[in-house]
N, C-alpha and C positions, 0 to 999 in steps of 0.2 A: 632868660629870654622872655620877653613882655608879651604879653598874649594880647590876638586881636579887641577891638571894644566887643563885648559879649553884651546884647541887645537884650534887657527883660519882655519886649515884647515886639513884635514887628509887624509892619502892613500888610497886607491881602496879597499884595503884588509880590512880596517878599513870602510871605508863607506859599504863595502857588508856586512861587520859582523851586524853593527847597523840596516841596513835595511833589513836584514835577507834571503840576496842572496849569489850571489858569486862574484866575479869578471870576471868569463865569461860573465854573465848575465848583468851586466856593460858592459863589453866590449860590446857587443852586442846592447846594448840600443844607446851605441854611434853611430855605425858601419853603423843601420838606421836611425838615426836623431831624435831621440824618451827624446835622454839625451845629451846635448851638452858638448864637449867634456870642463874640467876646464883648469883652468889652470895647468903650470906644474913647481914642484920647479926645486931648482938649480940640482938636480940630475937627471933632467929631467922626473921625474915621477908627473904623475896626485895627486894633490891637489883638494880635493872635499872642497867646500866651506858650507854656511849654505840653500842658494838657493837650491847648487846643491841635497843636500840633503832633503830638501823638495822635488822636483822633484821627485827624487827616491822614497822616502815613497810612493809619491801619486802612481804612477806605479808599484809599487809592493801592493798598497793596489785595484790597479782595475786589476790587472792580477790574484789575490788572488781570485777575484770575478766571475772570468771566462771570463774579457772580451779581449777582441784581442788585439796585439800588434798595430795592424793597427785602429782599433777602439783607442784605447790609444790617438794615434798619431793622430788620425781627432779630438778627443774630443779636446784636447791639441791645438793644431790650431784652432777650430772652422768652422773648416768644414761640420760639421755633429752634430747634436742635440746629447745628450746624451741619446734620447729616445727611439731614433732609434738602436742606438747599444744595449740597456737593452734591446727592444724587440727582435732583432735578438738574443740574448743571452738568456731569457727567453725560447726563441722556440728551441734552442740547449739542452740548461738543460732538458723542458720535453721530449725533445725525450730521451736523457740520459735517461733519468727515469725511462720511459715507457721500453727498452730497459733493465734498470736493473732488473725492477718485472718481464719481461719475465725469464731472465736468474734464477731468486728466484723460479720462479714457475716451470720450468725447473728442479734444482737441488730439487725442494723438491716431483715432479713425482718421480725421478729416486731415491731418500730414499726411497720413500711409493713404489713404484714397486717392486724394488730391483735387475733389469739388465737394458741394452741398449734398452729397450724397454720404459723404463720413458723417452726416450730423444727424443722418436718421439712425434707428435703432438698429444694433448688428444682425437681426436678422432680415431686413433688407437690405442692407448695406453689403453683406457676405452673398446673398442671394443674386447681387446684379454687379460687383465688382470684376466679374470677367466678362462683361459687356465691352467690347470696342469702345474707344473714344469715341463722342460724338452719337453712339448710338441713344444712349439716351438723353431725349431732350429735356430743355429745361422745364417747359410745360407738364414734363412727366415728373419731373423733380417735384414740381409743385402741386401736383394730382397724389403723388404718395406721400408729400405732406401733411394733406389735407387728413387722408383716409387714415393716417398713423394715427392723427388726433382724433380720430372719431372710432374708427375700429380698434384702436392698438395696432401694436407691431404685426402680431399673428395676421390682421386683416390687409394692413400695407405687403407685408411677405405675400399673401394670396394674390393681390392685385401685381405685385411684381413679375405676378409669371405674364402676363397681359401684354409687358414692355419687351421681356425674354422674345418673345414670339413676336413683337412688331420689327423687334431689331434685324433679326433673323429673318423673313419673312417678305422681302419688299414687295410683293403685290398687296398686300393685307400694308403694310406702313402705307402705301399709296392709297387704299381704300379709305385707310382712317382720316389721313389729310384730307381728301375732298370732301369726306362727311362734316368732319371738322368746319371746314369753310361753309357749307351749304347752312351746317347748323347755324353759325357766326352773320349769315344774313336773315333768320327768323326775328327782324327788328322790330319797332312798336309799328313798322308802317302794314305790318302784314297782318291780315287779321286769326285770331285764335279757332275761327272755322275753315282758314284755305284749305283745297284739297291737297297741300303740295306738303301738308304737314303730314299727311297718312302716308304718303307714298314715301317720303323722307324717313318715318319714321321706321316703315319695312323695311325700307334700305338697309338701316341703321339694326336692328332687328336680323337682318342677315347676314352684317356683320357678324355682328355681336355672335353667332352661330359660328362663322365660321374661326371667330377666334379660339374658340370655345371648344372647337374641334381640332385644332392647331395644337392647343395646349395639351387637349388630353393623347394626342398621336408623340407629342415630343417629349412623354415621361417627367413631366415637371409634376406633373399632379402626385404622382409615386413620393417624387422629391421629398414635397409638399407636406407628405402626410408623416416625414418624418421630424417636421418642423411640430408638428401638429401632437406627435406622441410626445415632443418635448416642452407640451407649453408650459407643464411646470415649472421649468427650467427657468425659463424668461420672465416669471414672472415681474420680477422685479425691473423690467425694463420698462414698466410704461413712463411718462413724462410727469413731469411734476402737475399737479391739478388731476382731478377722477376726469374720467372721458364719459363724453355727455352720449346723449342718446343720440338714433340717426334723427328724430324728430324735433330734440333741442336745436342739433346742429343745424337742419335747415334753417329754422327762425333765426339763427346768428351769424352763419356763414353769407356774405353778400354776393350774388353771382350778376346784378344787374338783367334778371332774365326777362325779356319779352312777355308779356301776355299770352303770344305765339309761338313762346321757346319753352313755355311752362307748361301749356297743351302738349307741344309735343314730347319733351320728358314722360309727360304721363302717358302718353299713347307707346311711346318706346317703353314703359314699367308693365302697362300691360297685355306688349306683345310679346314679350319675353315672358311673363307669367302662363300667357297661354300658351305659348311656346314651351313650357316647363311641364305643365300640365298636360299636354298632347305627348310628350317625351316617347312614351311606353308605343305608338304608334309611328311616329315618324321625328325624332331627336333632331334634325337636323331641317326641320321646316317650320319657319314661324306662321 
């Protein structure tokens, strides 16, 4: 039986098909010295020979494997052991890895929950998952967002007891909405001296008390602190990127705030502070 014509040499388009690339991928292998460039026939185009295609297979069977074009090219030279690149390569994959069961463990919270609450870290996510539908809003969704990124989880789980106790609580949810709105009219037309900012702000200030006494009467804080003997535990939950300071965070986080919403932020930090500070006397009056 007569054998196919057996080619001494074939085109780029032909050696990418057999090695199962492209011809960019060629061109490229050339471009940094990785596959040296064949000869070329009389049309002037590249002629892959049987070497050249060795070469290629082996490069396309250690790029297949994960490992670098630059490792490729030291192995190939002998400039570098090959064991050295398997272990840099090794230690790429288990991060891959480790990275993918987050992302599993991740999408299979947010099945079993069933909103944007599976997608924060399981210690606030377990912390507020027998909350009523409904009770927590989406605003709150995006408030323990925030503080995840900036506190970590531990500091999102703290602020979770906040939402415990709004849900629970309907005089105190009804307090916070109207604060909420009053605050939401501090707009550029108002000025950062009115007096309506102080008395707002005590308001606000006597909330903040009384939730604060909410919490600590409904044993969350007990809870709390067993989140807190375990932060070892979680370490490894924080989010990919280090979390910035609270100080980073304000310069990058955009809130759109008033002149007038900025003044009273700070007059609500430091009546709560003097609030803190008075404690040992009277806890419960700002």
């Amino acid at each position: 039986m007569p054998l196919p014509a057996i080619p001494r040499r074939v085109k780029i388009g032909d050696a990418a098909a057999f090695a199962g690339t492209t011809p960019r991928a060629i061109r490229h292998y050339h471009a940094i010295g990785l596959l040296a460039e064949p000869e070329r026939g009389s049309d002037d185009r590249r002629r892959y020979g049987y070497d050249d295609m060795i070469r290629l297979l082996w490069i396309r069977k250690m790029a297949d494997a994960g490992i670098s074009l630059d490792d490729i090219h030291a192995a190939f030279e002998g400039t570098t052991g090959i064991e050295q690149s398997l272990a840099r390569l090794e230690e790429s994959l288990a991060s891959k890895a480790a990275a993918i069961e987050a992302q599993r463990a991740a999408v299979n919270r947010l099945r079993e929950v069933g909103s944007p609450l599976g997608l924060l870290s399981p210690l606030v996510t377990d912390r507020l998952r027998d909350l009523s539908p409904g009770a927590l809003r989406s605003a709150d969704l995006d408030t323990l967002l925030v503080t995840e990124r900036v506190f970590g989880p531990l500091g999102a789980a703290t602020q979770a007891d906040r939402f415990i106790v709004l849900a629970n609580h309907p005089e105190l949810r009804a307090e916070e909405d109207r604060l909420a709105e009053a605050e939401a009219a501090l707009d550029d037309a108002m000025s950062p001296d009115d007096p309506r900012i102080e008395d707002l702000a005590a308001q606000r200030c006597d909330h903040e008390t009384a939730l604060a006494a909410a919490i600590e009467g409904s044993g969350l804080e007990e809870a709390l602190n067993v989140l807190l003997d375990q932060e070892g535990e979680h370490t490894g939950e924080e989010e990919d990127g280090a979390r910035m300071s609270v100080m980073e965070a304000v310069g990058k986080m955009p809130y759109d705030f008033s002149p007038a919403r900025v003044r009273y932020e700070e007059r609500v930090i430091e009546l709560l502070h003097s609030a803190d500070q008075d404690s040992h006397r009277d806890p419960r009056t700002c």
